[in-house]
C-alpha positions as CSV (number, residue, x, y, z in Angstrom):
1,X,-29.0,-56.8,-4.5
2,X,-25.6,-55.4,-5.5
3,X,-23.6,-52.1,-4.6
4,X,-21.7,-49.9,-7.2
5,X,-19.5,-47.2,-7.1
6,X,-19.0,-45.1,-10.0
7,X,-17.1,-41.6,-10.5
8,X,-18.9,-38.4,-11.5
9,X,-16.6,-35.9,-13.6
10,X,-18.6,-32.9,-14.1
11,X,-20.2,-32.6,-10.4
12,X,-19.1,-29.0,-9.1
13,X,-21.7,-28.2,-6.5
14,X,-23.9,-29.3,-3.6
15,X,-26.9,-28.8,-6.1
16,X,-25.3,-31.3,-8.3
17,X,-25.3,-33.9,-5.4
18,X,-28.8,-32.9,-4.9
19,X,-30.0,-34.2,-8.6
20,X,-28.3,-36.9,-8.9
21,X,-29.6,-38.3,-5.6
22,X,-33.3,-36.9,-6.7
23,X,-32.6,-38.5,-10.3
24,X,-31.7,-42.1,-8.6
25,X,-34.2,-41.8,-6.2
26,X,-36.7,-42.4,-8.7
27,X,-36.0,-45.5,-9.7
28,X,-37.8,-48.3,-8.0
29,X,-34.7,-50.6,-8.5
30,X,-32.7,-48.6,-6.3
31,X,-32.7,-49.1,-2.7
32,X,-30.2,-46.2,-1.8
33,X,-27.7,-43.7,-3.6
34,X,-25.4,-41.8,-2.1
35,X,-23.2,-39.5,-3.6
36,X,-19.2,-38.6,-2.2
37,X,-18.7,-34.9,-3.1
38,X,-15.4,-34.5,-2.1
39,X,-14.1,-37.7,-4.1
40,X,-16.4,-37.3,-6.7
41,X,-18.1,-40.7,-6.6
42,X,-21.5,-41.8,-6.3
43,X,-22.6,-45.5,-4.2
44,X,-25.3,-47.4,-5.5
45,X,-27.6,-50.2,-3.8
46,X,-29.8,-51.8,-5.6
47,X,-30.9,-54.3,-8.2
48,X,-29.7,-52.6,-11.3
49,X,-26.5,-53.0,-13.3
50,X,-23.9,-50.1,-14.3
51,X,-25.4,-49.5,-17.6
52,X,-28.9,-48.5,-15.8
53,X,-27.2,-46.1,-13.2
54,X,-24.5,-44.7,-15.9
55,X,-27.8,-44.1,-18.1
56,X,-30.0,-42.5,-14.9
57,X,-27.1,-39.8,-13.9
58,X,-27.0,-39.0,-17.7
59,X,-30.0,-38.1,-18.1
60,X,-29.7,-36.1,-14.9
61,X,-27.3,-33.9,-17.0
62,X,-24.1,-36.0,-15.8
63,X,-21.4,-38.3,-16.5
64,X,-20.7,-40.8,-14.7
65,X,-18.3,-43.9,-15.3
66,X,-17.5,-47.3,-13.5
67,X,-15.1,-46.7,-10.2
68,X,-11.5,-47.4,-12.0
69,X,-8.0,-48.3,-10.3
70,X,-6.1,-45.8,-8.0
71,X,-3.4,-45.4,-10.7
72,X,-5.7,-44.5,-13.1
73,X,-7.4,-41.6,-11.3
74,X,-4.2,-40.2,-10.2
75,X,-3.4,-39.8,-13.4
76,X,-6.6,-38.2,-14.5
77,X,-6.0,-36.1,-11.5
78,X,-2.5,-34.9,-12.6
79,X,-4.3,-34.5,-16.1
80,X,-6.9,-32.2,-14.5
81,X,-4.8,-30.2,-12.4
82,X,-2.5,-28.9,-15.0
83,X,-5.8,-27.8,-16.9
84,X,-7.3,-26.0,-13.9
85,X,-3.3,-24.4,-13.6
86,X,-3.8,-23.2,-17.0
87,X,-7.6,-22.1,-16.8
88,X,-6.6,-20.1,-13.3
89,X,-3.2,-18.4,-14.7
90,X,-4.8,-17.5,-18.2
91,X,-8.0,-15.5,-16.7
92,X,-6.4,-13.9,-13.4
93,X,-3.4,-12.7,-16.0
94,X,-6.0,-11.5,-18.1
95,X,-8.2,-9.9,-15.3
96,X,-5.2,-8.2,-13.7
97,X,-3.7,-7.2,-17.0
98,X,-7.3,-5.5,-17.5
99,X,-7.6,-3.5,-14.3
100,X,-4.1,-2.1,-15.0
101,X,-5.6,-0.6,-18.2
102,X,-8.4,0.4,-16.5
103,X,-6.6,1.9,-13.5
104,X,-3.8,3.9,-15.4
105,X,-6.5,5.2,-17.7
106,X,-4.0,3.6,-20.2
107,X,-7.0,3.0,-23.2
108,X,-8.6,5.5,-25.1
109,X,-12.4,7.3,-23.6
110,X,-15.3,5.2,-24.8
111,X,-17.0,7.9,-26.0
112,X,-14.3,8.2,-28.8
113,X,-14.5,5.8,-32.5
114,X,-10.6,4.8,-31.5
115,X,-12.0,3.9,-27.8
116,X,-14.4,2.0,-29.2
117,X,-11.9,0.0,-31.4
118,X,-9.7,-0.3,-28.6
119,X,-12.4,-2.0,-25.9
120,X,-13.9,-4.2,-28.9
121,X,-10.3,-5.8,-29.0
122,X,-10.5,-6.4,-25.3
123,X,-13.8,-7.5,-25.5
124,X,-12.7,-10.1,-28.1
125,X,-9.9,-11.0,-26.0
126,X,-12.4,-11.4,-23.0
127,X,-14.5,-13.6,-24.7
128,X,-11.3,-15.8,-26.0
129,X,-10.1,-16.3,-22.4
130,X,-13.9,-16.9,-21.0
131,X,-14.4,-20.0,-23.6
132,X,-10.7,-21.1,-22.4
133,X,-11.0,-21.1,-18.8
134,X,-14.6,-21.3,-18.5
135,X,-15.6,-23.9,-21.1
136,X,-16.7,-26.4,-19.3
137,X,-18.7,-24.0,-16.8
138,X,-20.8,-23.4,-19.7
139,X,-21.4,-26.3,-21.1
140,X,-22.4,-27.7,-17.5
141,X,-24.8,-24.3,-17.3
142,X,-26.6,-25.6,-21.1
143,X,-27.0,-29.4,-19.8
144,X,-28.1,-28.3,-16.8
145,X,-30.9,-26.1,-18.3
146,X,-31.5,-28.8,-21.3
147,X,-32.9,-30.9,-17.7
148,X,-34.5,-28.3,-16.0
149,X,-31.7,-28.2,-13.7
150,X,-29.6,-25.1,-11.8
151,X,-26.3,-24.9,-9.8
152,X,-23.2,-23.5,-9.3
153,X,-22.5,-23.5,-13.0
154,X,-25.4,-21.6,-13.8
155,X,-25.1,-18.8,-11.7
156,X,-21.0,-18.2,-12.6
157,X,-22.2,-18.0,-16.3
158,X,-25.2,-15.7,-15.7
159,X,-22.6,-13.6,-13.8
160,X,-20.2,-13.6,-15.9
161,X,-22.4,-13.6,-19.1
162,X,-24.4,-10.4,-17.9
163,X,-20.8,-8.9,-17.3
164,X,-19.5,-9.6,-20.5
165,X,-23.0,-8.9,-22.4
166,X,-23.3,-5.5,-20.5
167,X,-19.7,-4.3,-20.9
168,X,-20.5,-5.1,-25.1
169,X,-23.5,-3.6,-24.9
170,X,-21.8,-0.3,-23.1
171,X,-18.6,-0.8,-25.7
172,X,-20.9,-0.7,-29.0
173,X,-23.5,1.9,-27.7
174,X,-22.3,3.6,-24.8
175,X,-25.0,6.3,-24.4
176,X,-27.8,3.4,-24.0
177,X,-26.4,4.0,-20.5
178,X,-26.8,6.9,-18.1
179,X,-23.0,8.1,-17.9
180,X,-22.6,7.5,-14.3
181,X,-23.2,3.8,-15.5
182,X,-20.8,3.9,-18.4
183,X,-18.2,1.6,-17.1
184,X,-16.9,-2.3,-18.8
185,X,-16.7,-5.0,-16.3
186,X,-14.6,-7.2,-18.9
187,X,-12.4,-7.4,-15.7
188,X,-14.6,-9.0,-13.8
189,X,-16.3,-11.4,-16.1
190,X,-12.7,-13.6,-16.4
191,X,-11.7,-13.1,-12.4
192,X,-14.8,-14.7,-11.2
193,X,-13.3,-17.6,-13.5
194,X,-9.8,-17.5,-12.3
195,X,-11.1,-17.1,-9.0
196,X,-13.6,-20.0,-9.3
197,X,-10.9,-22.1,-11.1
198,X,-8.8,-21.4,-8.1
199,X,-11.1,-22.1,-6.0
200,X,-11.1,-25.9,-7.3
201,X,-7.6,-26.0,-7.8
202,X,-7.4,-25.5,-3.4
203,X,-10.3,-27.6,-3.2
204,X,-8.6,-30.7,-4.6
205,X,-5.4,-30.1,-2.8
206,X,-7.1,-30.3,0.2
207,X,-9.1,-33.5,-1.2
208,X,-5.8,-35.2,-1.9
209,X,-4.6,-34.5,2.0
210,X,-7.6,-36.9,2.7
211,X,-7.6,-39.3,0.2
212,X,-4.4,-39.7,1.4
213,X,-4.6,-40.4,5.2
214,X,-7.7,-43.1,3.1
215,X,-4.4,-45.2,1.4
216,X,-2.0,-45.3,4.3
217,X,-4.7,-47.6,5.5
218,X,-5.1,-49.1,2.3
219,X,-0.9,-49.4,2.1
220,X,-1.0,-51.6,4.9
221,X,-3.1,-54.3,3.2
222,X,-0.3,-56.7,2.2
223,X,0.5,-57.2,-1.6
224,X,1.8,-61.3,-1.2
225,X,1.6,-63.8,1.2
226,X,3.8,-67.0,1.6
227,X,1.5,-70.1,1.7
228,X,2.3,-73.4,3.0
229,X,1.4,-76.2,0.9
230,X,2.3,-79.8,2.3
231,X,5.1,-78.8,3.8
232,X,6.6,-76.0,1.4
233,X,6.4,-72.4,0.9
234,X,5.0,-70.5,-1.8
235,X,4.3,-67.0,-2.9
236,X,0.9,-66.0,-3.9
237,X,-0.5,-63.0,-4.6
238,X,-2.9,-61.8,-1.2
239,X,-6.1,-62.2,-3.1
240,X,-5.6,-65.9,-3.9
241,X,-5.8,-66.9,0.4
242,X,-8.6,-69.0,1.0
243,X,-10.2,-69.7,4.1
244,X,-8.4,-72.5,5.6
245,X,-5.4,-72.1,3.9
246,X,-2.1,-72.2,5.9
247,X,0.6,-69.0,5.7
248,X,3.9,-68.5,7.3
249,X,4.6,-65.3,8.8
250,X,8.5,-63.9,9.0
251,X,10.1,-61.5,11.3
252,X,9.4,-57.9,9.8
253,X,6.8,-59.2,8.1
254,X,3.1,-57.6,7.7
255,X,0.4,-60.6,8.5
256,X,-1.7,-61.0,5.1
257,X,-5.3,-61.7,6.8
258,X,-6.9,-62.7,9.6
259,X,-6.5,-65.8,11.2
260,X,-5.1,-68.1,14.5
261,X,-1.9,-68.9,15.1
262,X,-1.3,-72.9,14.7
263,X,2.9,-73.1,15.3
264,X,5.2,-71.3,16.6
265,X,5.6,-67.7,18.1
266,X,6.0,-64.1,18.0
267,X,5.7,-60.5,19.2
268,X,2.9,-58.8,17.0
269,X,2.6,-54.8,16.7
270,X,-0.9,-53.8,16.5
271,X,-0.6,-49.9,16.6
272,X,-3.0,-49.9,13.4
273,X,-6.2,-51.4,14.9
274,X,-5.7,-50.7,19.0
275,X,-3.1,-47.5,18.8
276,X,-1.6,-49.3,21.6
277,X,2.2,-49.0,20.6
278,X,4.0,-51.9,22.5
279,X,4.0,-55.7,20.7
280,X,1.8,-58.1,21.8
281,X,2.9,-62.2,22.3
282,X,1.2,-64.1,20.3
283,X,1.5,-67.9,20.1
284,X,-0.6,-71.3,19.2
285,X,-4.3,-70.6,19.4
286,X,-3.8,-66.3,19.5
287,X,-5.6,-64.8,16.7
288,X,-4.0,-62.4,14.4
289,X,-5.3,-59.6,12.0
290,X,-4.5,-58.9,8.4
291,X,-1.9,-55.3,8.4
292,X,-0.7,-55.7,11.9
293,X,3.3,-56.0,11.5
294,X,5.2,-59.2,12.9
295,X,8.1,-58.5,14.8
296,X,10.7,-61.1,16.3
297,X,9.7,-64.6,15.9
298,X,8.4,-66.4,12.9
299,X,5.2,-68.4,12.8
300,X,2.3,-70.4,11.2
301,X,-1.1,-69.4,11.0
302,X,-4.7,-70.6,9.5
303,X,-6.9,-68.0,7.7
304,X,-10.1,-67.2,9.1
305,X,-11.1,-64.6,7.3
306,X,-10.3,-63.1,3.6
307,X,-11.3,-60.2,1.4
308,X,-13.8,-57.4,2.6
309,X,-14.5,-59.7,5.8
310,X,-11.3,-58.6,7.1
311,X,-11.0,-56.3,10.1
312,X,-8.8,-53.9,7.9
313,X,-11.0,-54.2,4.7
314,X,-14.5,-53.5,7.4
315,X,-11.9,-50.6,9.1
316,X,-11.0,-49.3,5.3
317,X,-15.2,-49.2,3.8
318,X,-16.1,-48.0,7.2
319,X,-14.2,-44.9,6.6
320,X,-15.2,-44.9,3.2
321,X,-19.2,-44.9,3.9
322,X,-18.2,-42.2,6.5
323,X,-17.6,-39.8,3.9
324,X,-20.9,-40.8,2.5
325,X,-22.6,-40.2,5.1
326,X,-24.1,-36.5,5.8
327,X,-24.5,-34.6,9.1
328,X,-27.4,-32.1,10.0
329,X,-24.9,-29.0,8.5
330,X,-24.2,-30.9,5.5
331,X,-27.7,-31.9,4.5
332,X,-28.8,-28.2,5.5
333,X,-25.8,-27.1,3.3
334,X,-27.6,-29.6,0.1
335,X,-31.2,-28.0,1.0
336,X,-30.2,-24.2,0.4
337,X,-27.7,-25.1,-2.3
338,X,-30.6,-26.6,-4.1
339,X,-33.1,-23.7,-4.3
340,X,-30.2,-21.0,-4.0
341,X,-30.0,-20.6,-7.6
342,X,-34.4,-20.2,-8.1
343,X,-33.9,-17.4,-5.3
344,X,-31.0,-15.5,-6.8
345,X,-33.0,-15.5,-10.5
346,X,-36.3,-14.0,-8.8
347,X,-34.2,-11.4,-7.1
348,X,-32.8,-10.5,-10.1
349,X,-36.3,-10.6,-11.9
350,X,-37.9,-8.8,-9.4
351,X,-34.9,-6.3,-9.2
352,X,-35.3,-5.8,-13.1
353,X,-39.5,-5.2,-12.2
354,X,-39.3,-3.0,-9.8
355,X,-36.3,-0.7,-11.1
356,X,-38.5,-0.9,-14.7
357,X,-41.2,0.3,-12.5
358,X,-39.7,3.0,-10.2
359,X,-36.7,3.4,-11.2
360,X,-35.3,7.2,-13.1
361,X,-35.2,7.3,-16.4
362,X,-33.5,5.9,-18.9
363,X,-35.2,3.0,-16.8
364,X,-34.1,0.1,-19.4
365,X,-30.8,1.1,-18.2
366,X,-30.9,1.2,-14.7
367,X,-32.8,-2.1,-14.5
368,X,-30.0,-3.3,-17.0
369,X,-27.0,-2.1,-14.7
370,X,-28.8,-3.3,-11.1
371,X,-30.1,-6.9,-12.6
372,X,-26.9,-7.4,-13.6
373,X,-25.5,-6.2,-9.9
374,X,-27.5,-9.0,-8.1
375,X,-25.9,-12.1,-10.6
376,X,-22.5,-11.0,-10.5
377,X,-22.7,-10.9,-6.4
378,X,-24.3,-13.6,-5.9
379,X,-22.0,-16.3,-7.7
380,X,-21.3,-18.6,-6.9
381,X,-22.6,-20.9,-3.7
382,X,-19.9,-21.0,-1.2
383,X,-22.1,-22.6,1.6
384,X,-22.8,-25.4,-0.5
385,X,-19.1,-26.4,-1.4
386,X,-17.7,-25.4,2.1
387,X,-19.8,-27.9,4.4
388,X,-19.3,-30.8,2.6
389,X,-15.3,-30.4,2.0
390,X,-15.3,-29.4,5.8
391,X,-16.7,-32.5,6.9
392,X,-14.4,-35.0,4.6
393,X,-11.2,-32.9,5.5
394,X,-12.1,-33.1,9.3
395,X,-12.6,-36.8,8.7
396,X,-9.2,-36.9,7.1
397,X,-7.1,-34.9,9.5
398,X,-8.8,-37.5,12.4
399,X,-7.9,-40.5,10.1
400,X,-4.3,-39.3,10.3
401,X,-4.3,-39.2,14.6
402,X,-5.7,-42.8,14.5
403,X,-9.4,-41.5,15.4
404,X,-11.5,-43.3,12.7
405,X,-15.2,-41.9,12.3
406,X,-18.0,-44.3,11.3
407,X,-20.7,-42.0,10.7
C-alpha cells in the first residue's frame, strides 16, 4: 500500500474533481483518491505506481504529473500568472474597446456592404483574441467531449461559441434574423473570457494566502541540526537524524525533532504546538518537540522520533488532508456541478424545440437568438468553484490564528 500525490494542470471546475475521482474510483488497485481543488493536486492510496495513476487521469481527459518541489511550482505559478495577466488584459481591452464601438454608433449599419466589411474585421479580430485568451478553454472543452465528459470548460465555449457563431451568422446574412434580433454579441463572446480569466487570476491569489499560512508551518521545520558524535559536534543536514542519535541544542536555536532532554537545561517556547506564549523549563528527562524555539540555556537531547512521525510533520499532513477532506456543502457543491452542464444543454435543446414549435415566424431565428440566450447565461458554474475555494480559504485564515482544522 503506498500514497501518491500528484499535481493536475488543467482541472478548472468541481466537475473536473468529479471525473477524476469517478475515473480512479474504478480501479480495483485503488483504495482511495482524493482530489485538492484549490491546490490543484490529487492523493492516491493504493497499490499502483505513478505511471498507473498518471495513465488513469489521462485517460479521464487530464494531466497529471508527479508532486514536484515548492520552488519549482512557484515558479510555474509566476509562469501561469503572467499568462492569465495577459489572457485577462487582451479580451477585457478588446471587449471594452468593442462596446465603445457599439455604444457611440461609431461603425457603419449592418445592413450596408461597407458595414459588413467593417464587422467582418471585428469578427476576425474576435476570433484572434478568443484563440488567445481562451485557448486552452477549448481545448479542455474537445478532451472533455473526446471522454464523454462536461464542465466548466464546455459551457464557456458553447457560450461563447454560440456568441461568436451568431454575431457571424448576423454579420454575413443579416436578414436571416428578424430585425429586432439584428444585433453582434462579438462583445460578449471575449468578456466572458476576460471575466472568466479574471476570475482565476483572484482565485489563485486567494489560493496563495493559504498555501501560505501551509509553509509558515513548514518554515519552522529546521533545515540542520548539530549532532554529537563521541564527544564533538557536527552539522548535518535535518533529514540525516536517526533515532537515537544525540543533538545539541543552542540558545536561539529551533530544536530539529523530537526527543528527551539527556544534559543540561533550558527555557523552551512552544507557542507553535500549545499557543501558550510564555517559555517552558525544560531539563534532563523533559521531552522536546521538533520547531519549538530554544531560548536561554543550551542543552543535549536524544531523538525519539524523525521524519513524518514528528508532531510537526503529523500537525503539517493533518492540515494537508484537511483540505482534502469535503464537507456536506462541498460535496453538494461536486453533485450539482457534475450534472449542471447535462441540465443547461436540455434547456437549451428544449428552448430550441419549443420556440421551433411555437414560436413566430422566421422560427429558425428566434429559436437561433433564444438557444443561444440560455448558453451565454448560464456559464459558467460559480457554485461549483465557490464552495470548495470557501472551505480551503476558511481553513487558511484559521491556520493563520493558530486554529488548525483536522477534518
Amino acid at each position: 500500500m503506498s500514497e501518491l500525490t500528484f499535481n493536475l494542470t488543467d482541472v478548472t471546475c468541481a466537475s473536473c474533481v468529479k471525473h477524476i475521482e469517478e475515473a480512479l474510483a474504478k480501479a480495483p488497485a485503488i483504495t482511495q483518491a482524493h482530489v485538492n481543488f484549490a491546490e490543484r493536486s490529487v492523493q492516491v492510496q493504493g497499490d499502483v505506481n505513478a505511471a498507473e495513476v498518471i495513465e488513469l487521469i489521462k485517460k479521464a481527459g487530464y494531466t497529471a504529473q508527479v508532486y514536484v518541489s515548492k520552488a519549482k511550482q512557484a515558479a510555474q505559478a509566476m509562469c501561469y500568472v503572467k499568462q492569465l495577466v495577459w489572457k485577462t488584459t487582451a479580451a477585457l481591452v478588446t471587449g471594452c474597446l468593442l462596446l465603445v464601438l457599439e455604444w457611440g454608433r461609431l461603425l457603419p449599419n449592418l445592413q450596408s456592404l461597407a458595414g459588413q466589411f467593417a464587422w467582418a474585421g471585428v469578427a476576425l479580430l474576435t476570433l484572434v483574441v478568443m484563440v488567445f485568451a481562451g485557448g486552452k478553454i477549448y481545448r479542455g472543452a474537445w478532451q472533455g467531449l473526446l471522454h464523454g465528459t462536461t464542465g466548466m470548460d464546455s459551457l464557456i465555449t458553447l457560450g461563447t461559441g454560440a456568441a461568436f457563431i451568431y454575431s457571424l451568422l448576423v454579420t454575413l446574412h443579416p436578414n436571416f434574423v428578424p430585425l429586432s434580433a439584428q444585433h453582434v454579441y462579438y462583445e460578449a463572446a471575449v468578456m466572458i473570457l476576460g471575466f472568466v480569466n479574471l476570475g482565476k487570476l483572484l482565485e489563485f491569489r486567494a489560493q496563495g494566502k493559504t498555501s501560505a499560512a501551509i509553509d509558515r508551518l513548514l518554515d519552522l521545520q529546521v533545515v540542520n541540526a548539530t549532532l554529537v558524535i563521541d564527544g564533538v559536534d557536527k552539522l548535518v543536514p535535518f533529514a540525516e537524524l536517526k533515532i537515537g542519535d544525540i543533538v545539541r541544542v543552542k540558545p536561539g536555536e529551533k530544536i530539529a525533532t523530537d526527543g528527551v532532554v539527556i544534559e543540561g537545561q533550558s527555557t523552551v517556547d512552544q507557542a507553535m504546538l500549545t499557543g501558550e506564549p510564555i517559555p517552558v523549563e525544560k531539563s534532563s528527562g523533559d521531552e522536546v518537540t521538533g520547531g519549538t524555539l530554544n531560548k536561554t540555556g543550551s542543552f543535549l537531547f536524544k531523538v525519539v522520533q524523525v521524519g513524518s512521525q514528528t508532531k510537526l510533520a503529523k500537525i503539517i499532513e493533518l492540515v494537508q488532508q484537511a483540505q482534502n477532506s469535503k464537507p456536506a456543502i462541498a460535496k453538494l457543491a461536486d453533485t450539482i456541478a457534475g450534472i449542471f452542464t447535462p441540465i443547461v444543454l436540455s434547456i437549451a435543446i428544449i428552448t430550441a424545440i419549443l420556440w421551433w414549435w411555437l414560436g413566430p415566424v422566421p422560427k429558425i431565428s428566434y429559436m437561433l437568438v433564444t438557444t443561444m440566450a440560455v448558453l451565454v447565461i448560464a456559464c459558467p458554474c460559480a457554485l461549483g468553484l465557490a464552495a470548495p475555494i470557501s472551505v480551503v480559504i476558511g481553513m487558511g485564515k484559521a491556520a493563520e490564528y493558530g486554529i488548525l482544522i483536522r477534518d
